[in-house]
C-alpha positions in Angstrom: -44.6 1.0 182.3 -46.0 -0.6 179.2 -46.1 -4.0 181.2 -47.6 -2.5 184.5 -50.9 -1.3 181.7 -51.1 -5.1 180.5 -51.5 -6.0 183.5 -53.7 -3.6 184.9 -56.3 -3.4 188.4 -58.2 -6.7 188.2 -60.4 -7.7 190.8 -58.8 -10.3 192.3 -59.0 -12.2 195.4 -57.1 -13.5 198.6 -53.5 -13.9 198.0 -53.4 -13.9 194.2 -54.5 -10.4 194.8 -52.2 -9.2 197.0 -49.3 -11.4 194.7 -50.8 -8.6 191.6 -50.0 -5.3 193.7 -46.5 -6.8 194.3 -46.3 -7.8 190.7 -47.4 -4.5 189.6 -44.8 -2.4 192.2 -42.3 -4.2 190.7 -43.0 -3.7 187.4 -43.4 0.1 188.0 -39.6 0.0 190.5 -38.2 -1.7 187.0 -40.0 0.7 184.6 -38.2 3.7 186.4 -40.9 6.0 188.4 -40.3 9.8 188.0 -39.0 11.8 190.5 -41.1 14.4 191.4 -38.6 17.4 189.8 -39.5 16.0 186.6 -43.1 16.2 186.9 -44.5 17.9 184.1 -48.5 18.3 182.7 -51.3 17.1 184.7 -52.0 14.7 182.2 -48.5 13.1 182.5 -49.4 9.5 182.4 -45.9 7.9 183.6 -47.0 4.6 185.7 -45.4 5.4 188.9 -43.6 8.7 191.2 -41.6 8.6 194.0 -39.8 11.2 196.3 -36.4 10.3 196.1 -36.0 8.6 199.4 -37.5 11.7 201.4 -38.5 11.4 204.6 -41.2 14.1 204.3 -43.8 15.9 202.3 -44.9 19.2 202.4 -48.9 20.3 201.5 -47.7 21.8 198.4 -46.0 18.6 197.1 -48.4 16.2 198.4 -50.9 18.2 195.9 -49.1 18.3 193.1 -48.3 13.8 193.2 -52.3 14.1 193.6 -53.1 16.1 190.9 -51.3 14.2 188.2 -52.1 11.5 187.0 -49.8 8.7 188.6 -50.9 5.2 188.4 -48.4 4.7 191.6 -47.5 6.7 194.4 -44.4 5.3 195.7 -43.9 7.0 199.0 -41.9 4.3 200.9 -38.9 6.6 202.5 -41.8 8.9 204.5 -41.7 8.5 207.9 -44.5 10.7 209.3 -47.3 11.5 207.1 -49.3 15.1 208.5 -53.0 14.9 209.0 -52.9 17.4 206.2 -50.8 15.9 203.7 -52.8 12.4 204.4 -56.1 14.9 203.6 -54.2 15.6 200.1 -52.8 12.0 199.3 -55.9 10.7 199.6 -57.5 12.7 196.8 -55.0 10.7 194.5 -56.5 7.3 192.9 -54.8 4.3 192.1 -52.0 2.6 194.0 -50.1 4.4 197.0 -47.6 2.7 199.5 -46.4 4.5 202.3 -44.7 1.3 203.9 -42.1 3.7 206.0 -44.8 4.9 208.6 -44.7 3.1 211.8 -47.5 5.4 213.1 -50.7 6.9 211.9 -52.7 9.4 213.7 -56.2 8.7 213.8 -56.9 11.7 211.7 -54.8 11.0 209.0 -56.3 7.2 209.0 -60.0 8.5 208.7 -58.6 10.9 205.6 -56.4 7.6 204.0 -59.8 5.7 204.5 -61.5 7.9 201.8 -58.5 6.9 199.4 -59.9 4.8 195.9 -57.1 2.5 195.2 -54.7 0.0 196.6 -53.5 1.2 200.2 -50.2 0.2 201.6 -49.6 0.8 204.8 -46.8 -2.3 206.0 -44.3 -0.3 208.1 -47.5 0.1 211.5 -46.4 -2.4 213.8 -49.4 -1.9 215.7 -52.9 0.2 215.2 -54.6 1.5 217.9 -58.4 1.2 218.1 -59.1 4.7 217.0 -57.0 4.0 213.9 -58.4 0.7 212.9 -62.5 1.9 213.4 -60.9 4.9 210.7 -59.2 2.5 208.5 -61.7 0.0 208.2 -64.1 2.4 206.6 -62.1 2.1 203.4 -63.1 0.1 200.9 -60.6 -0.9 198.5 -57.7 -3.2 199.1 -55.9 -2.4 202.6 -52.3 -4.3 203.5 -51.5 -4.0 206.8 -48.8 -7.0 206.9 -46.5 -4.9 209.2 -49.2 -6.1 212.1 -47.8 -9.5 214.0 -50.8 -9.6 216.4 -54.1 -8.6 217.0 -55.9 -7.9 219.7 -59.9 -8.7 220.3 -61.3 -4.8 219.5 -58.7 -4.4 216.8 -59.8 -7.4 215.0 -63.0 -6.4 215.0 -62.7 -2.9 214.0 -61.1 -4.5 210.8 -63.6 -7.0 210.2 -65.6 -4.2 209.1 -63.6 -3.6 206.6 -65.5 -4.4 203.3 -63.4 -4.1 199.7 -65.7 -3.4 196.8 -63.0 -4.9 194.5 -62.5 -8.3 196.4 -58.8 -8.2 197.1 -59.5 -8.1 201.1 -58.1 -7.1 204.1 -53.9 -8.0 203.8 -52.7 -9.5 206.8 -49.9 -12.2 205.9 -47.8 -10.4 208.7 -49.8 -12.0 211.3 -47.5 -14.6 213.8 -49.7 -15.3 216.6 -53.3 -14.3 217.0 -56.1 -14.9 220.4 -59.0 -17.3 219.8 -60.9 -13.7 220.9 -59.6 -11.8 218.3 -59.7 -15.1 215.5 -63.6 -15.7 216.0 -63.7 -11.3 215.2 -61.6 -11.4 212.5 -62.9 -14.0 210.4 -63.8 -12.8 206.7 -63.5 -15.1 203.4 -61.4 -12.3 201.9 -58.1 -12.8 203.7 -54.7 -14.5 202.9 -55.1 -18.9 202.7 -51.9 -18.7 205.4 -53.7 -16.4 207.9 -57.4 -18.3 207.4 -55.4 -20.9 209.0 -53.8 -19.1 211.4 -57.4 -18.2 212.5 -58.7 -21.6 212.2 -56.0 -22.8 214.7 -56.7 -20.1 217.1 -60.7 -21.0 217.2 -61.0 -24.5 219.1 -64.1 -26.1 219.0 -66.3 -24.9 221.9 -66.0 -21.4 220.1 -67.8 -21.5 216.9 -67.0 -19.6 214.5 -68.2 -16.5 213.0 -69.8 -16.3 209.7 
């Protein structure tokens, strides 16, 4: 816990940003997070909770992760995430990974977009365009490294996506992408391995997007 305050939020950018949240997780797994039975003021400053590999969360214990003061939400072991626990998780700020979902209504996106911190969302295979247009309204650092493709709307629903902290859009998930969905995509902010993922996809009678 002591190391995870050393090393604090810093705005960072591309990969060496996304390379700090993993750091940090890590850190905070190591430390020990507290299990939510042994929560106890509001002012409780442990770095990090987690649920106990729980596969759900009800209103009244999504509120009171949100109301203390957690650096780290470590949420992992949910598997479905309500449009009204998403509306209470999002109140929380700092860091909050809920890597386990493989789906996201697009109600539950639109309330995650309005989260302030470091959003993890690697276990969604694939976002719909409802989903991404919500998401991309957020504007602190998004991982989405669950997603293996992209199509042409997708990609450019996300390139909206505009990080006041400079740690981008994380896509290092990405295998195979359309020269369509590349020329939408492009923004300065993502991972080195994906810019050339996109750079390969754009051949040269399709200029690229600044």
């Amino acid at each position: 816990a002591i190391l995870y305050c050393l090393i604090g939020y810093r705005p960072l950018t591309g990969d060496s940003a996304m390379r700090a949240v993993v750091l940090v997780v890590a850190v905070g797994v190591i430390a020990g997070c507290r299990p939510t039975a042994q929560l106890s003021s509001k002012n409780d400053r442990h770095a990090c909770s987690s649920i106990g590999g729980r596969t759900t969360l009800s209103v009244e214990e999504a509120e009171e992760l949100a109301n203390h003061k957690f650096q780290i939400l470590y949420l992992d072991s949910l598997t479905s995430l309500p449009d009204a626990v998403a509306e209470v998780l999002a109140k929380h700020t700092g860091h909050i990974y809920l890597n386990g979902l493989t789906s996201l209504s697009p109600k539950a996106a639109e309330a995650l977009a309005k989260y302030e911190g470091v959003l993890a969302l690697d276990g969604l295979p694939s976002l719909s365009l409802e989903v991404a247009e919500a998401l991309s309204q957020n504007r602190y650092p998004l991982s989405l490294n669950g997603l293996t493709t992209l199509s042409p709307e997708v990609a450019a629903a996300l390139a909206k996506h505009k990080d006041q902290h400079n740690a981008g859009l994380s896509l290092i998930g990405l295998t195979t992408i359309s020269p369509e969905a590349a020329q939408a995509i492009r923004k300065p902010l993502v991972p080195s391995r994906v810019k050339r993922l996109i750079a390969e996809a754009n051949p040269p009678d399709l200029p690229n997007k600044t």
